[in-house]
Backbone as a chain_set.jsonl record, in Angstrom:
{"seq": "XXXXXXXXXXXXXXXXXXXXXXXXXXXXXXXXXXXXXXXXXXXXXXXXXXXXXXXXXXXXXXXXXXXXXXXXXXXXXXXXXXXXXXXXXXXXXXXXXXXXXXXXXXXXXXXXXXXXXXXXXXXXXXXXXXXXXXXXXXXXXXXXXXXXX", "coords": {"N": [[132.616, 85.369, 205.386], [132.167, 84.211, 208.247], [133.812, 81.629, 210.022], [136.111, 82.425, 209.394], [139.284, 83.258, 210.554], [141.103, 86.22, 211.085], [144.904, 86.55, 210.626], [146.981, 88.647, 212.005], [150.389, 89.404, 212.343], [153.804, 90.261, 213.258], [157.16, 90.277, 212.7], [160.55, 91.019, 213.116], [163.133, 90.645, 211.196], [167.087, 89.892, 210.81], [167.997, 92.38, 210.011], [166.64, 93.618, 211.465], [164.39, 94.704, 210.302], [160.624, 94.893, 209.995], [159.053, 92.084, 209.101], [155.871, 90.703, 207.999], [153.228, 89.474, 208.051], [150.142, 87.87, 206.878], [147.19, 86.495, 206.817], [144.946, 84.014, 205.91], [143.065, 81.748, 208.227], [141.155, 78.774, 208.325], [138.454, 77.266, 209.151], [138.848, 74.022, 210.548], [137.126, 71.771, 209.708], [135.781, 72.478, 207.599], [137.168, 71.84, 205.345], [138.166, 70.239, 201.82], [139.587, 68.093, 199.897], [140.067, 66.808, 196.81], [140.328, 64.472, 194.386], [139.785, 63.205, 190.673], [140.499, 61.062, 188.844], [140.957, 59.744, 186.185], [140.344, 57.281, 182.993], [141.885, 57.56, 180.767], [140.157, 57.186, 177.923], [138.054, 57.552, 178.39], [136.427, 61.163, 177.49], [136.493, 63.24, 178.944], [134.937, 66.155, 180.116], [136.891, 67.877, 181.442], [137.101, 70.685, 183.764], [133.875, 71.784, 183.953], [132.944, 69.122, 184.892], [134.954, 69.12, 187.528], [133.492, 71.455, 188.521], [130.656, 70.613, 189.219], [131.137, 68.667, 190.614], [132.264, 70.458, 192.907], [130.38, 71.968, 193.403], [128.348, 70.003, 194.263], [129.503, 69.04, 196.787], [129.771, 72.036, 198.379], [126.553, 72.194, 198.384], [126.24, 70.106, 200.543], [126.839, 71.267, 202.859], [128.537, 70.711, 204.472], [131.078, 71.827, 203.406], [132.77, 74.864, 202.498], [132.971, 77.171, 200.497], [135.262, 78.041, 199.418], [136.831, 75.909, 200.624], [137.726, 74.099, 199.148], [139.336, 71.898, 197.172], [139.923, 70.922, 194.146], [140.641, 68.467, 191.64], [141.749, 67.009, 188.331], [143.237, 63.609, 187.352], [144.428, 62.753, 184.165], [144.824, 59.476, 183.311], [146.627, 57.775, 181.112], [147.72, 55.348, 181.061], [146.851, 52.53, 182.424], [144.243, 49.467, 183.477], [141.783, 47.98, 183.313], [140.551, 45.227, 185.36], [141.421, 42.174, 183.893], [141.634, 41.462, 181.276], [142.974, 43.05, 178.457], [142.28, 43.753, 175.975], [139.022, 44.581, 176.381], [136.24, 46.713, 176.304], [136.571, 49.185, 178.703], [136.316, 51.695, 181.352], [137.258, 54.137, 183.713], [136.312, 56.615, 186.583], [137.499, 57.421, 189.111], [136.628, 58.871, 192.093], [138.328, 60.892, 194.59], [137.731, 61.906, 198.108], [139.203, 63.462, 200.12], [138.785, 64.107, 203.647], [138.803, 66.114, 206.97], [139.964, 64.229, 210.145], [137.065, 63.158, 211.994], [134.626, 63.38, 211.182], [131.214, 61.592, 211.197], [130.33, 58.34, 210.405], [127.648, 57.981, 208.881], [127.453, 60.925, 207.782], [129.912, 60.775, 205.863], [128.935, 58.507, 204.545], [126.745, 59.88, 203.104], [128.196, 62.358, 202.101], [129.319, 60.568, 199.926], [127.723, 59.123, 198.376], [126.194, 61.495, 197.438], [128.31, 62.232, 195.802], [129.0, 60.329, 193.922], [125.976, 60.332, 192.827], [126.648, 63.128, 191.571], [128.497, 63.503, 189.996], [127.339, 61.411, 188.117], [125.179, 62.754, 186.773], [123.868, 64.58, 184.14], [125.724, 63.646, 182.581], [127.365, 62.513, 179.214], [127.854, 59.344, 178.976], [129.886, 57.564, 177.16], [128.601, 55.033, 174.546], [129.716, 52.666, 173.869], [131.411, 51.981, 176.105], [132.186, 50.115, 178.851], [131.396, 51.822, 182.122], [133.373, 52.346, 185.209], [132.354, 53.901, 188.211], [133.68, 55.331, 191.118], [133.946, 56.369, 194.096], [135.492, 57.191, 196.978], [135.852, 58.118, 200.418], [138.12, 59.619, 202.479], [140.304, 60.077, 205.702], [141.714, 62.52, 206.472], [144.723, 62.934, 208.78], [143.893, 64.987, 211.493], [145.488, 66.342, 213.608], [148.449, 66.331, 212.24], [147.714, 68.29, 210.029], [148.187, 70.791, 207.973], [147.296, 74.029, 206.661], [147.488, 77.48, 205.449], [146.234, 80.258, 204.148], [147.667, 82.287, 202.123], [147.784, 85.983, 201.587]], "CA": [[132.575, 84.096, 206.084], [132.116, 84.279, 210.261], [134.071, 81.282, 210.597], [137.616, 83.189, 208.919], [139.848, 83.733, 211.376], [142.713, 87.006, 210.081], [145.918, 86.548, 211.638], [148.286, 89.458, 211.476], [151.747, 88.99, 212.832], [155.229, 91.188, 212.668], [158.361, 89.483, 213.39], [161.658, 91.306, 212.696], [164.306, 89.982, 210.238], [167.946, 90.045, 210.98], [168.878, 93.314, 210.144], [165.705, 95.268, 212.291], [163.442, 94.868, 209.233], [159.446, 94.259, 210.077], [158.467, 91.195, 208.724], [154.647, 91.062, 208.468], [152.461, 87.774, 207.949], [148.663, 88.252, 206.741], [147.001, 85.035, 206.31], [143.783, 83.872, 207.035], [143.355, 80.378, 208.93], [139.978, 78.259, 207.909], [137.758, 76.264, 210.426], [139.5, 72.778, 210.22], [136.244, 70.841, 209.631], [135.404, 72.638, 206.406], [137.96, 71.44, 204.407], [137.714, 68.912, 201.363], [140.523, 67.515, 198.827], [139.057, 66.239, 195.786], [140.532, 64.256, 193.5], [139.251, 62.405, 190.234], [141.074, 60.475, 188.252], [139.812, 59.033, 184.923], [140.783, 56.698, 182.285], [142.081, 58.349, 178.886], [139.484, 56.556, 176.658], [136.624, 58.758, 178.727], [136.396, 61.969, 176.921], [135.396, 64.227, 180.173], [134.729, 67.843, 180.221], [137.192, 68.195, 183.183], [136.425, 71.898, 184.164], [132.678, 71.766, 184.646], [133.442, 67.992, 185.822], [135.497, 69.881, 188.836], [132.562, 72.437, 189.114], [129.834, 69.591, 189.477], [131.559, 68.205, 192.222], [132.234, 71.031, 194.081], [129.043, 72.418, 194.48], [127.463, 69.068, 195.24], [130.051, 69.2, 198.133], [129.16, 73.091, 199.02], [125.32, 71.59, 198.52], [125.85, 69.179, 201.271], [126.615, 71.824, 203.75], [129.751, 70.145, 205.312], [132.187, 72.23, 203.399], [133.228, 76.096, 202.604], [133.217, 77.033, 199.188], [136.716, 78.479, 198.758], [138.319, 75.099, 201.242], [137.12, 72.639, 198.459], [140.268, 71.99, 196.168], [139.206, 69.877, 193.381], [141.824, 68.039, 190.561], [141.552, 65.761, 187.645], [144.23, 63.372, 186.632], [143.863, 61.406, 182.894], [145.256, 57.906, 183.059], [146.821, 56.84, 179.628], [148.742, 53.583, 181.019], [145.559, 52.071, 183.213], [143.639, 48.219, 182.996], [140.661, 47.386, 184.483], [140.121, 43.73, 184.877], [142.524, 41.032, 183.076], [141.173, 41.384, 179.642], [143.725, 44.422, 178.193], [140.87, 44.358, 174.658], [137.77, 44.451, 176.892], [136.095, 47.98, 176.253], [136.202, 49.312, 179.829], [136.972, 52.84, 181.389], [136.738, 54.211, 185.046], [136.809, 57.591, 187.081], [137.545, 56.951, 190.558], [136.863, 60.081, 193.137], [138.874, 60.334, 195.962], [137.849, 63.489, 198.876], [139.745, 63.424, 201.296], [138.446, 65.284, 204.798], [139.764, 66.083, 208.019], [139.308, 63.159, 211.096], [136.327, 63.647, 212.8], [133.11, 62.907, 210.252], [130.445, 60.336, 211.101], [130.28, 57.09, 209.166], [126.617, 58.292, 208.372], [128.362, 62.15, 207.049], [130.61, 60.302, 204.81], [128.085, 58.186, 203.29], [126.168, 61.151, 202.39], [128.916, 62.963, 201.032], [130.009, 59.992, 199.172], [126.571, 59.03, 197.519], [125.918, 63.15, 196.721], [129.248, 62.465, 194.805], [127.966, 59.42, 192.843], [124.989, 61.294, 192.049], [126.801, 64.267, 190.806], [129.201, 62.904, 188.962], [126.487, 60.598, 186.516], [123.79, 63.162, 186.241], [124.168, 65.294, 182.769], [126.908, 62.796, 181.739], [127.161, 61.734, 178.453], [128.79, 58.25, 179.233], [130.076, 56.72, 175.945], [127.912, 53.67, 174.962], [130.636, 51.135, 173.731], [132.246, 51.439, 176.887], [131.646, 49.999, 180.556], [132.282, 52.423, 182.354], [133.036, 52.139, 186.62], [132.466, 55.339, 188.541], [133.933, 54.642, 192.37], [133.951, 57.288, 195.321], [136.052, 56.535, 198.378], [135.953, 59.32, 201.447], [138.944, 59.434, 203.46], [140.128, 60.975, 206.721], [143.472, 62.997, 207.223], [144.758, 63.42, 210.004], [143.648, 66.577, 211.769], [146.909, 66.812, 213.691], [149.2, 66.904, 211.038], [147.46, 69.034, 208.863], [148.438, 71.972, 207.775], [147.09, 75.178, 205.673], [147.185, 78.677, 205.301], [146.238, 80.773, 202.885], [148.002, 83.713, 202.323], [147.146, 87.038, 200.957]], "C": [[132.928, 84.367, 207.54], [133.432, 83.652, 210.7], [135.469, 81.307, 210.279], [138.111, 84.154, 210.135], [141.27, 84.877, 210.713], [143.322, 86.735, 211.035], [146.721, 87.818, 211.046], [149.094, 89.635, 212.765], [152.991, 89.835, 212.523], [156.136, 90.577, 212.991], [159.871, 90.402, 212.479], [163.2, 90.433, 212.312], [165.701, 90.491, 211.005], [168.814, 91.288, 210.877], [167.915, 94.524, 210.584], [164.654, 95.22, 211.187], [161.942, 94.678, 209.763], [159.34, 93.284, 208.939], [156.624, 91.054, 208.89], [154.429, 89.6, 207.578], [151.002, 88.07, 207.834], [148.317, 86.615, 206.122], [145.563, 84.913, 206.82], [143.711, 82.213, 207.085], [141.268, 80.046, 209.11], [139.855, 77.246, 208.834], [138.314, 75.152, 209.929], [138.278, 71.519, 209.374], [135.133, 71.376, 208.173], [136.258, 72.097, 205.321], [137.891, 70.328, 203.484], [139.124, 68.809, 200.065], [139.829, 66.632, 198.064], [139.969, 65.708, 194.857], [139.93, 63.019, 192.666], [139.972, 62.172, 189.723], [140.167, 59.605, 187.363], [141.03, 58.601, 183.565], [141.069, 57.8, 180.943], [141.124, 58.338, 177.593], [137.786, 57.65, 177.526], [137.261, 60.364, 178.126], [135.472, 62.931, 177.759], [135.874, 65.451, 180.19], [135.368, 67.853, 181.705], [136.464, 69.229, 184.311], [134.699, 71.665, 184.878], [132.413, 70.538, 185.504], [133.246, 68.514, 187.441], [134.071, 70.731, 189.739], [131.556, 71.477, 189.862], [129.824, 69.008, 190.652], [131.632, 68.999, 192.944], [131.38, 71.647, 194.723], [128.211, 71.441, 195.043], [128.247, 69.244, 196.716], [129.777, 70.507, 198.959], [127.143, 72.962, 199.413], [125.374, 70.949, 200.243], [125.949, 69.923, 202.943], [127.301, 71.604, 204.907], [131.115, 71.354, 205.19], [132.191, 73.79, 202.445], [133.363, 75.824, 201.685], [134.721, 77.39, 198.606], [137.663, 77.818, 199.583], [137.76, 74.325, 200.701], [138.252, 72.855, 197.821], [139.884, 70.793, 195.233], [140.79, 69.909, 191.762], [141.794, 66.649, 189.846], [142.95, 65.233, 187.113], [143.28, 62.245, 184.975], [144.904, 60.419, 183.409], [145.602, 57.433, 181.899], [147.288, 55.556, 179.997], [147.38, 53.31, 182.361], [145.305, 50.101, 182.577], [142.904, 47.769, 184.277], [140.251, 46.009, 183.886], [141.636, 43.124, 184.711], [142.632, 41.229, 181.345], [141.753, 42.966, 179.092], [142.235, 44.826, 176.579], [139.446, 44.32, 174.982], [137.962, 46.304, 176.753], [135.482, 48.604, 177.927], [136.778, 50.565, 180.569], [136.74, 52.639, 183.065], [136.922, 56.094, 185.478], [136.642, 56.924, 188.701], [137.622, 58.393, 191.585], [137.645, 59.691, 194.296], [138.85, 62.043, 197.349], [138.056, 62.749, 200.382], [139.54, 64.673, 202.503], [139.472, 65.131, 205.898], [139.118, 64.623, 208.788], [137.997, 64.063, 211.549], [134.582, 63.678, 212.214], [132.518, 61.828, 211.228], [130.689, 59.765, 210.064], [129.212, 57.774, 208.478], [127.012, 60.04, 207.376], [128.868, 61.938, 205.558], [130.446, 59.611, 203.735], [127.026, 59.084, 202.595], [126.81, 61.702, 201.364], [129.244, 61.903, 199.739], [128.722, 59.582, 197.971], [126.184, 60.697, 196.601], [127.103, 63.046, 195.997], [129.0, 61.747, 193.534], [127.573, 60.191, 192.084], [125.345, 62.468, 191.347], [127.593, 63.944, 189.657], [128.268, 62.092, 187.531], [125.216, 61.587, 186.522], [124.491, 64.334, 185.582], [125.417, 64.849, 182.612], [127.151, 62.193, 180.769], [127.86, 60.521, 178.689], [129.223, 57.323, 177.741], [129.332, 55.066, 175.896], [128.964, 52.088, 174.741], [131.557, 50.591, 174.972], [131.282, 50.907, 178.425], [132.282, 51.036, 181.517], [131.807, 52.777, 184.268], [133.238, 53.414, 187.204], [132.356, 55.003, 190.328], [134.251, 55.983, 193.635], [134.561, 56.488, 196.411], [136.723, 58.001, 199.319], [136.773, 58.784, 202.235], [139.654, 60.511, 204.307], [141.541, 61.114, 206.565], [143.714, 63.512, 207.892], [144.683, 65.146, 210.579], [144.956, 66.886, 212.278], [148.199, 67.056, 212.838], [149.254, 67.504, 209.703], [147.762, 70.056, 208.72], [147.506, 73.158, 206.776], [146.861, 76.536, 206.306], [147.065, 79.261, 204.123], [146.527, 82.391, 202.49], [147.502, 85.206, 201.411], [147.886, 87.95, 200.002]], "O": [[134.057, 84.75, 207.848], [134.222, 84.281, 211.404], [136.169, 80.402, 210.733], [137.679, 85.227, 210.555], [142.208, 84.447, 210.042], [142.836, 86.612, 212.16], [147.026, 87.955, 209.862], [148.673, 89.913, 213.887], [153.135, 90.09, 211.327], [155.835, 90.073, 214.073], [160.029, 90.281, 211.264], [164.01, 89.833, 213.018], [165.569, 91.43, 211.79], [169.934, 91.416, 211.373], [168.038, 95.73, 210.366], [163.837, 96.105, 211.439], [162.172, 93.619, 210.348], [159.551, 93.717, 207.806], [156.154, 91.342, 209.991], [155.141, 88.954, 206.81], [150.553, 88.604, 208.848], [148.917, 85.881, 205.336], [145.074, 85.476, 207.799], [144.183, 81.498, 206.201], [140.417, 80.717, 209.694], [140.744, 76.514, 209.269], [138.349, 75.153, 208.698], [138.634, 70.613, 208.62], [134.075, 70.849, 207.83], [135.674, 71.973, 204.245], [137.575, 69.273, 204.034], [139.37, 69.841, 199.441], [139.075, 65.78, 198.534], [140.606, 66.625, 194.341], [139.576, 61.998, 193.257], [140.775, 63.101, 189.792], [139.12, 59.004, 187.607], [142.06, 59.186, 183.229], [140.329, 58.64, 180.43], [141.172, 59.071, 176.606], [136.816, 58.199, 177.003], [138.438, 60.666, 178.322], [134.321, 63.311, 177.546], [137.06, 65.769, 180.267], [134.764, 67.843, 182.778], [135.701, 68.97, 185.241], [134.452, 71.436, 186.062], [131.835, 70.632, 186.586], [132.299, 68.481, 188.227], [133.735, 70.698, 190.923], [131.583, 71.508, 191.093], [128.928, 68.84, 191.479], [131.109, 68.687, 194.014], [131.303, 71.922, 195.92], [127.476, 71.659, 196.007], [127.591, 69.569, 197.705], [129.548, 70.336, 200.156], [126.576, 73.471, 200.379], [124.558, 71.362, 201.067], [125.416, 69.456, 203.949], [127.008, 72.018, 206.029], [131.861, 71.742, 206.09], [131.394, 73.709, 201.511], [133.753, 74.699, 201.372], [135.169, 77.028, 197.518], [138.813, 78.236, 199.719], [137.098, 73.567, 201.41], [138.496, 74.057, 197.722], [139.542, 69.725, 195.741], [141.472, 70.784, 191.228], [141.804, 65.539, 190.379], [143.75, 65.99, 186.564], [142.281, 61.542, 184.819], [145.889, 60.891, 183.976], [144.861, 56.54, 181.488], [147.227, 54.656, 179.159], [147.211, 54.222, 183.17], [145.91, 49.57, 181.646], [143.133, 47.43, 185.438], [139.863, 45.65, 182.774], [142.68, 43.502, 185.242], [143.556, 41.123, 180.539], [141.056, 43.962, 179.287], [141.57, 45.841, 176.372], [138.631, 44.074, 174.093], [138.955, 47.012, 176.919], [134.31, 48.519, 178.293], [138.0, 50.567, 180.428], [136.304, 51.646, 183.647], [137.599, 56.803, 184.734], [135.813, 56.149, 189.18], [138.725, 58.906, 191.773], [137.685, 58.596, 194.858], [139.695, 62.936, 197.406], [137.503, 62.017, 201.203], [139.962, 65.824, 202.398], [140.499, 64.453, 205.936], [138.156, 63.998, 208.343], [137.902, 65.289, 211.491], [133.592, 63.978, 212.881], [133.27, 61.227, 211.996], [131.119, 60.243, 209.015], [129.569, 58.274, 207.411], [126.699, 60.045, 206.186], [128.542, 62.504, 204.514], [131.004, 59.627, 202.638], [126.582, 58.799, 201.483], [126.466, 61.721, 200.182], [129.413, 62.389, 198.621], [128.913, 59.788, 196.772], [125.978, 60.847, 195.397], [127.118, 64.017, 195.241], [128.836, 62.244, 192.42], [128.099, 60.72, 191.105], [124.537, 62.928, 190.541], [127.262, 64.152, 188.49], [128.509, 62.201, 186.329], [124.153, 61.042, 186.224], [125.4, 64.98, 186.104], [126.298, 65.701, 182.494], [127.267, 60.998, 181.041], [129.031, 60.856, 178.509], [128.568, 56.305, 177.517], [129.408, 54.19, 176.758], [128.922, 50.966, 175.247], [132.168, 49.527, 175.077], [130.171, 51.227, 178.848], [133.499, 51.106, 181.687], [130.729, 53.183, 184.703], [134.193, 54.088, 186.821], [131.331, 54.561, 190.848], [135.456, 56.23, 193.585], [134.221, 55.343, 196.71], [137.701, 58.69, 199.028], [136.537, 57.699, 202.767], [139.705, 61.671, 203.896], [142.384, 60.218, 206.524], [143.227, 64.631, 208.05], [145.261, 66.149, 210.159], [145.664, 67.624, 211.593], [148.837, 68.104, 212.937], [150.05, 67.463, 208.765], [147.554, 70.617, 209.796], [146.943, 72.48, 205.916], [146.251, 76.753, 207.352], [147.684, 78.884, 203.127], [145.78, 83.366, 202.563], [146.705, 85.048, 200.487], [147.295, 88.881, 199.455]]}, "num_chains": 1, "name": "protein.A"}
C-alpha cells in the first residue's frame, strides 16, 4: 500500500535504555468503523455478514482493506414499535468515517451497504424485518490510530 506511511522512532527510557516505536500511520480518509447490530430473533451468519460488508466498502473504493473494522452486536432485550407480540426484527448498520465525505459519497456508501447486506440473505418469512444504514462523521481532529507491529 503507497499510501502507508512507517514511522520508526527511539526514545530512551530512564535508565539509558533505547526505546523503539514501529508503527505504521494510515491515510486518514481511508478509514471506516462498522458496526451492525441485530435483533436476537434474526438468525445471521455474523462472520460472512462482516465479510459482505466489508468488501462492498473496499468495492466502493473510498476505503483500505485492512482500515475497515467491522463488529456485530446481538440484541436480546430490543422492541420495535409498541406492540411487544408483533413478529418484528431489525439490523441497523452504523459506519462511521472520518469528517470530510460529500453528502453524495455517503449516499453511495450507504445504499452499497443496503444492497449488500439483503442480497444472498435468507430473511426469515414470519418476520418483518427493518434493515437501516446511517453514515456518520468523526471528527478528524480527535481521532486517533496506530497500528503497531
Amino acid at each position: 500500500m503507497k499510501d502507508v506511511e512507517r514511522r520508526h522512532s527511539e526514545q530512551f527510557d530512564d535508565l539509558g535504555r533505547v526505546e523503539r516505536d514501529l508503527a505504521l500511520e494510515f491515510p486518514p480518509d481511508h478509514l471506516a468503523n462498522q458496526l451492525a447490530a441485530h435483533t436476537g430473533n434474526l438468525a445471521l451468519d455474523v462472520q460472512p455478514t462482516l465479510l459482505k460488508l466489508n468488501q462492498a466498502l473496499v468495492a466502493s473504493g473510498h476505503f483500505e482493506e485492512n482500515a475497515i473494522k467491522a463488529r456485530a452486536v446481538r440484541l436480546d432485550n430490543y422492541l420495535v414499535g409498541t406492540a411487544a407480540e408483533a413478529k418484528r426484527a431489525f439490523i441497523a448498520l452504523r459506519l462511521a468515517i472520518l469528517t470530510g465525505r460529500t453528502l453524495e459519497e455517503k449516499k453511495s456508501v450507504s445504499d452499497l451497504l443496503g444492497a449488500a447486506i439483503q442480497k444472498d440473505q435468507s430473511w426469515p418469512k414470519d418476520l418483518q424485518v427493518q434493515i437501516t444504514v446511517e453514515v456518520v462523521d468523526m471528527q478528524r481532529e480527535t481521532y486517533f490510530k496506530v497500528a503497531l507491529q
